[in-house]
C-alpha positions as CSV (number, residue, x, y, z in Angstrom):
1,X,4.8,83.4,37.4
2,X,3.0,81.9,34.3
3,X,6.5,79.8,33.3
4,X,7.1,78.4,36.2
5,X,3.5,77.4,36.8
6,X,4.0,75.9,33.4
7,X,7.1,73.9,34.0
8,X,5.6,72.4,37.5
9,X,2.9,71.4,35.9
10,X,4.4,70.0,33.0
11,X,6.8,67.7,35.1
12,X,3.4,66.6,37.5
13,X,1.5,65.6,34.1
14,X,4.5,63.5,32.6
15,X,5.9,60.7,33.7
16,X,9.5,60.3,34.9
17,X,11.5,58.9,32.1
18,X,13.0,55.9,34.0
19,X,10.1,54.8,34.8
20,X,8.5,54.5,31.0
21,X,11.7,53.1,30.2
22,X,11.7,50.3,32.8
23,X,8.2,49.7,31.8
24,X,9.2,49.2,28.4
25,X,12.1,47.2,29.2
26,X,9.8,44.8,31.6
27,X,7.2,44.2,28.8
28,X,10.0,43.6,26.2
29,X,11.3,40.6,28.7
30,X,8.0,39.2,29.7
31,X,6.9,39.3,25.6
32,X,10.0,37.5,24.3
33,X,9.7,34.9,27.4
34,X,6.0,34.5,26.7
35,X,7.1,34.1,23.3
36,X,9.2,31.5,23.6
37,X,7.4,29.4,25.5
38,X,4.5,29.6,23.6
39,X,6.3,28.9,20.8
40,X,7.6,25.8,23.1
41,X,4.3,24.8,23.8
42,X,3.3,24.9,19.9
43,X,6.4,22.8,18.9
44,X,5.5,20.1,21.8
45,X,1.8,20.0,20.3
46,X,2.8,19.8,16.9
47,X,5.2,16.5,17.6
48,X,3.1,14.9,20.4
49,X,5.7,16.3,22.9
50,X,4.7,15.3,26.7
51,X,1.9,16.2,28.3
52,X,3.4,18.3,31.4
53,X,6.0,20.6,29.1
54,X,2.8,21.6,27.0
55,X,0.9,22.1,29.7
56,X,3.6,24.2,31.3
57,X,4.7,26.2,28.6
58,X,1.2,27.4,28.0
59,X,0.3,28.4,31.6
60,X,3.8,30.4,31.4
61,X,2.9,31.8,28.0
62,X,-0.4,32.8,29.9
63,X,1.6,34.5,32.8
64,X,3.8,36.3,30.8
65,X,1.0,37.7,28.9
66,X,-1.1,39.0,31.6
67,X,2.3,40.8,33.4
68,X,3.2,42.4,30.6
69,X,-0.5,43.6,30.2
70,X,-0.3,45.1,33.7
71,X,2.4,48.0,33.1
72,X,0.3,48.8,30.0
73,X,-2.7,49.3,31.9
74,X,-4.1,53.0,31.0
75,X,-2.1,53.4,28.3
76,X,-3.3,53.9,24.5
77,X,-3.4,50.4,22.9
78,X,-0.2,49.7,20.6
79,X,1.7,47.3,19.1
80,X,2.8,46.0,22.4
81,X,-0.2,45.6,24.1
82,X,-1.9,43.6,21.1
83,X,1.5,41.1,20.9
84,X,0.4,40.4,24.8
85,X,-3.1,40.0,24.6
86,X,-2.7,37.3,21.5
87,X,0.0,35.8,23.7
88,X,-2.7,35.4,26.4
89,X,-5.0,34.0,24.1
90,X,-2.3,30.9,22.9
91,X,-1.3,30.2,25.7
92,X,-4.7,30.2,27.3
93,X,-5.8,27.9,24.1
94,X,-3.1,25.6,24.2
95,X,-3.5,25.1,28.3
96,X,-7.1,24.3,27.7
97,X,-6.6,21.8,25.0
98,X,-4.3,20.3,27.5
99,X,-6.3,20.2,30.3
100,X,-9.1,18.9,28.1
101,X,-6.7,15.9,27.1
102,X,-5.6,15.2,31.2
103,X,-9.4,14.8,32.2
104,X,-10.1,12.6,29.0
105,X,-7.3,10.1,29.5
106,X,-7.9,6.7,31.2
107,X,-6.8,6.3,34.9
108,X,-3.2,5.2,35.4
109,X,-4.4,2.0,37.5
110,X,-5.8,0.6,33.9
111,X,-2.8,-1.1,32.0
112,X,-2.9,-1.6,28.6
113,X,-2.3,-4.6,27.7
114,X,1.0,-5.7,26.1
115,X,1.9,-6.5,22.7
116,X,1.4,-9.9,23.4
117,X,-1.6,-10.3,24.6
118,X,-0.7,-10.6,28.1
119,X,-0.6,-8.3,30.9
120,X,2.1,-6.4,32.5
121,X,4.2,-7.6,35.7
122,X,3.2,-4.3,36.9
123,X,-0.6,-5.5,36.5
124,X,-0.5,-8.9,37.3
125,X,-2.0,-9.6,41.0
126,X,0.6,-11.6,43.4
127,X,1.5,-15.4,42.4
128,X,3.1,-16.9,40.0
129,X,3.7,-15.9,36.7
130,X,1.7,-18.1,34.2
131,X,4.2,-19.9,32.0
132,X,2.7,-18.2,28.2
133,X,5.5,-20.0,26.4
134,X,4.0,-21.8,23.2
135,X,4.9,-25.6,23.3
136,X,7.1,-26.4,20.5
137,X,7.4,-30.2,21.4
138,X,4.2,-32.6,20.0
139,X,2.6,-35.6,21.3
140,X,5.5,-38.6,19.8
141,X,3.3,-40.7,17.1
142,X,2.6,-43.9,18.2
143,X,4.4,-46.5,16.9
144,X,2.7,-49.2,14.6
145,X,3.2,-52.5,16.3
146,X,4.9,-55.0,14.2
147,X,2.9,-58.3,12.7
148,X,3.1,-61.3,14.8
149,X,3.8,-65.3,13.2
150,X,0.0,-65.6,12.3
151,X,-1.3,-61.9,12.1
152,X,-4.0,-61.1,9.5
153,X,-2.1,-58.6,6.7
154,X,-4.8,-58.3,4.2
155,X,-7.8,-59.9,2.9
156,X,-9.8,-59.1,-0.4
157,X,-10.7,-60.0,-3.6
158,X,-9.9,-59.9,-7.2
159,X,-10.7,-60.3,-10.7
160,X,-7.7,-61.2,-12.7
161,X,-8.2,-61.0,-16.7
162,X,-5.7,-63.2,-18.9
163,X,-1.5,-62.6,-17.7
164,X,-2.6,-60.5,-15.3
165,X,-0.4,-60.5,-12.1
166,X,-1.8,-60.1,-8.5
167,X,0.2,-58.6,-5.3
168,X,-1.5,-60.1,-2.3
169,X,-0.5,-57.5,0.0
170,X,-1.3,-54.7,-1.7
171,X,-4.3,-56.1,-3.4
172,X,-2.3,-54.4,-6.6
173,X,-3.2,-55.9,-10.4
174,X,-1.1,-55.6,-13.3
175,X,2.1,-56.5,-15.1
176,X,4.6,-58.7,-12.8
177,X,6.7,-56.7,-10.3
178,X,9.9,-58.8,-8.9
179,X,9.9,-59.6,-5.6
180,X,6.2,-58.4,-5.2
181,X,3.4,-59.9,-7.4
182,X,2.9,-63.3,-6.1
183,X,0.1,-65.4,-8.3
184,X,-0.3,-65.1,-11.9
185,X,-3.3,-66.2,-13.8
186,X,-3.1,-67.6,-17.5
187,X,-6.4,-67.7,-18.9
188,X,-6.0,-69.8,-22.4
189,X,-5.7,-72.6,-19.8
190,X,-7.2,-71.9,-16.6
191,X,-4.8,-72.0,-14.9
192,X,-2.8,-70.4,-11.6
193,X,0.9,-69.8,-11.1
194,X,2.9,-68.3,-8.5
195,X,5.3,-65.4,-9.4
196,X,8.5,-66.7,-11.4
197,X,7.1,-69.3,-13.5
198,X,5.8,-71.2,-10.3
199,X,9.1,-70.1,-8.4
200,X,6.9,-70.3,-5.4
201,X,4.9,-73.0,-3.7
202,X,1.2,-73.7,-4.3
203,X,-1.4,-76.5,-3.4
204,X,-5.0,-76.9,-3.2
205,X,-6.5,-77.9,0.5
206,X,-9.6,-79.4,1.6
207,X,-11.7,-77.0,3.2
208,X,-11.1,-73.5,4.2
209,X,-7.9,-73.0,5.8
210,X,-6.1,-71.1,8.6
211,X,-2.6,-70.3,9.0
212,X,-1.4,-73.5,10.3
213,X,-3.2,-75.3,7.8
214,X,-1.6,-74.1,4.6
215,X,2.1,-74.2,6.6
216,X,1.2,-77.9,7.2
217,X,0.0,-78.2,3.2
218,X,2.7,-76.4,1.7
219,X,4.9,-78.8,3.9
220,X,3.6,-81.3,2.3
221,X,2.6,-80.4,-1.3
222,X,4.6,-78.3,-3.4
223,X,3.2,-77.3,-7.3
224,X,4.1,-74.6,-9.7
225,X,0.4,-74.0,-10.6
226,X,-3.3,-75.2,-9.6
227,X,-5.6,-76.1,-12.2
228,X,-8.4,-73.8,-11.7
229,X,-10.3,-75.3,-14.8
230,X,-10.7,-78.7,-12.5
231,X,-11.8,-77.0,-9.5
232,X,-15.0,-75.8,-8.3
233,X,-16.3,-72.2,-6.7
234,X,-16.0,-72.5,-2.8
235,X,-12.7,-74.7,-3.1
236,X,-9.3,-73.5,-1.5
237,X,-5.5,-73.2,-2.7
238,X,-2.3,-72.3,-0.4
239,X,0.9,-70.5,-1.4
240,X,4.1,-68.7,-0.9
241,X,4.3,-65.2,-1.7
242,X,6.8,-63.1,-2.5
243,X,7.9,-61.9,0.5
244,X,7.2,-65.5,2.1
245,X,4.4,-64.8,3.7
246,X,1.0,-67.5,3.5
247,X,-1.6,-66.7,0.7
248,X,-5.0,-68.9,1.0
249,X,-6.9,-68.3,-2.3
250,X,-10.7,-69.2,-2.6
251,X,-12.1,-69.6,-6.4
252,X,-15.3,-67.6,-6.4
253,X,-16.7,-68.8,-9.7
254,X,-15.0,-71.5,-12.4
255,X,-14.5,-69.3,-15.8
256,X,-15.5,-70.6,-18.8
257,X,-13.8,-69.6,-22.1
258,X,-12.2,-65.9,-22.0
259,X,-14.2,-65.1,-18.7
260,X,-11.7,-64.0,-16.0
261,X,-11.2,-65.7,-12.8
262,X,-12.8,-63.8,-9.6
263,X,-11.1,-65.2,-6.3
264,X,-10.9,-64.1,-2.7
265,X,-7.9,-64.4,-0.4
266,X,-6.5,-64.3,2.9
267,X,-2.9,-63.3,3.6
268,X,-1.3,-64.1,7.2
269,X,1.9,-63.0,8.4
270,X,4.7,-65.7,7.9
C-alpha cells in the first residue's frame, strides 16, 4: 500500500516528460529567433539601416522574448530564462529608440530642398516650371562708331623740350616714331617741323581755325617748318599728320633762349 501510494504520487508531482521537453524545445526556437532579429535590429542601427526593418526586428525581438518567458513561468530562474528577459530588454530599447526617432522626424509633406537650391517637381505647386538655367550668353558690346570727315580726335597740350617729337593723337612725347609722331620741335632755332624732316605739310593761318580752314590753307600753303621765333602766343599753324589727319597748333608762349615751347592743339578727323 505505501509503494504504490508512492509511485501515484510521484507521477501526479512530476511533470510528463514530453511536455518539459516541448517546453524546452519552444524556448530554444523562440531564443534563437529573438536572437537573430535582435541581432538584425543591432546591425541596421549600427549602419543607419531603414527605419521600418529596425523597428520590426526589435518589436519581434520583444515578442520572442516575452513567449519564451511564458513556458518558464513558475519555474526556478536559469540560464534560459535570463537570455529571454535581456532579449526583452534590447529589443524593447532598440523599439523605443525607434519610435523616439519616427515622432522626431519632420512631416513627409516638407521637402527638402534639392542640391541646387531649388525645389522638387514633387513640391512645386501646378504651372510652369521656372526656367533656372544660368544665362551663358552676355549683353554684345557696343560697337564704337567710326570718326566722321571732320570729327574731333583729340585736343590737348604740350610742352616740347629741344628734339623732342610730339604724336598728336596720342598726345605721346619723345623720340620720333615712324609713321606716328607728327611735329618736331628744334629748339637752337625755334623752330617747328613736321615728322620726316618736314615730310609733311605745315602753314601758319590767321586766326583760329576749324577743319575747313586748315584743308583750304594747306591747299594753299605748303612748308617744312614754321618759325615759331617770329610768331607770337595766341597765333595758329595747320598740318598734316602722320596718319593724314588735320593738326591746328596754337603757340601758347614765344620761348626765349633754351625755354621750351608750350602749344595747344586740335586734331580733326581727315
Amino acid at each position: 500500500m505505501g509503494e504504490a501510494e508512492t509511485r501515484r504520487r510521484s507521477r501526479t508531482a512530476a511533470p510528463p516528460s514530453g511536455t518539459g521537453r516541448t517546453a524546452v524545445r519552444v524556448t530554444s526556437v523562440l531564443a534563437g529567433f529573438g536572437f537573430v532579429a535582435d541581432a538584425a535590429a543591432v546591425a541596421q542601427l549600427i549602419t543607419s539601416g531603414p527605419r521600418q526593418g529596425i523597428l520590426v526586428a526589435g518589436v519581434l525581438a520583444v515578442v520572442a522574448g516575452l513567449l519564451g518567458l511564458i513556458p518558464l513561468f513558475g519555474r526556478p530562474i536559469g540560464f534560459r530564462a535570463i537570455f529571454m528577459i535581456a532579449l526583452t530588454v534590447s529589443g524593447a530599447g532598440v523599439t523605443g529608440a525607434m519610435i523616439e526617432k519616427y515622432l522626431d522626424e519632420p512631416p513627409a509633406s516638407v521637402a527638402a530642398p534639392s542640391a541646387s537650391g531649388t525645389p522638387d517637381a514633387a513640391t512645386r505647386g501646378p504651372g510652369p516650371t521656372p526656367d533656372t538655367t544660368p544665362s551663358t550668353s552676355a549683353a554684345p558690346p557696343t560697337p564704337t562708331p567710326s570718326p566722321r570727315p571732320g570729327d574731333v580726335l583729340r585736343q590737348g597740350e604740350a610742352t616740347l623740350k629741344d628734339q623732342d617729337y610730339l604724336d598728336a593723337e596720342t598726345g605721346r612725347i619723345g623720340e620720333v616714331q615712324p609713321r606716328a609722331s607728327d611735329v618736331w620741335y628744334v629748339g637752337p632755332y625755334r623752330s617747328l617741323w613736321t615728322a620726316g624732316g618736314g615730310a609733311l605739310p605745315i602753314t601758319p593761318v590767321e586766326g583760329r581755325p576749324d577743319g575747313a580752314a586748315c584743308v583750304d590753307a594747306l591747299a594753299t600753303h605748303d612748308y617744312d617748318l614754321v618759325e615759331v621765333g617770329t610768331m607770337k602766343a595766341g597765333d595758329w599753324a595747320c598740318a598734316r599728320t602722320a596718319e593724314d589727319n588735320l593738326l591746328a597748333i596754337r603757340i601758347t608762349a614765344v620761348p626765349v633762349g633754351d625755354a621750351p615751347l608750350k602749344i595747344s592743339y586740335v586734331v580733326w578727323h581727315k
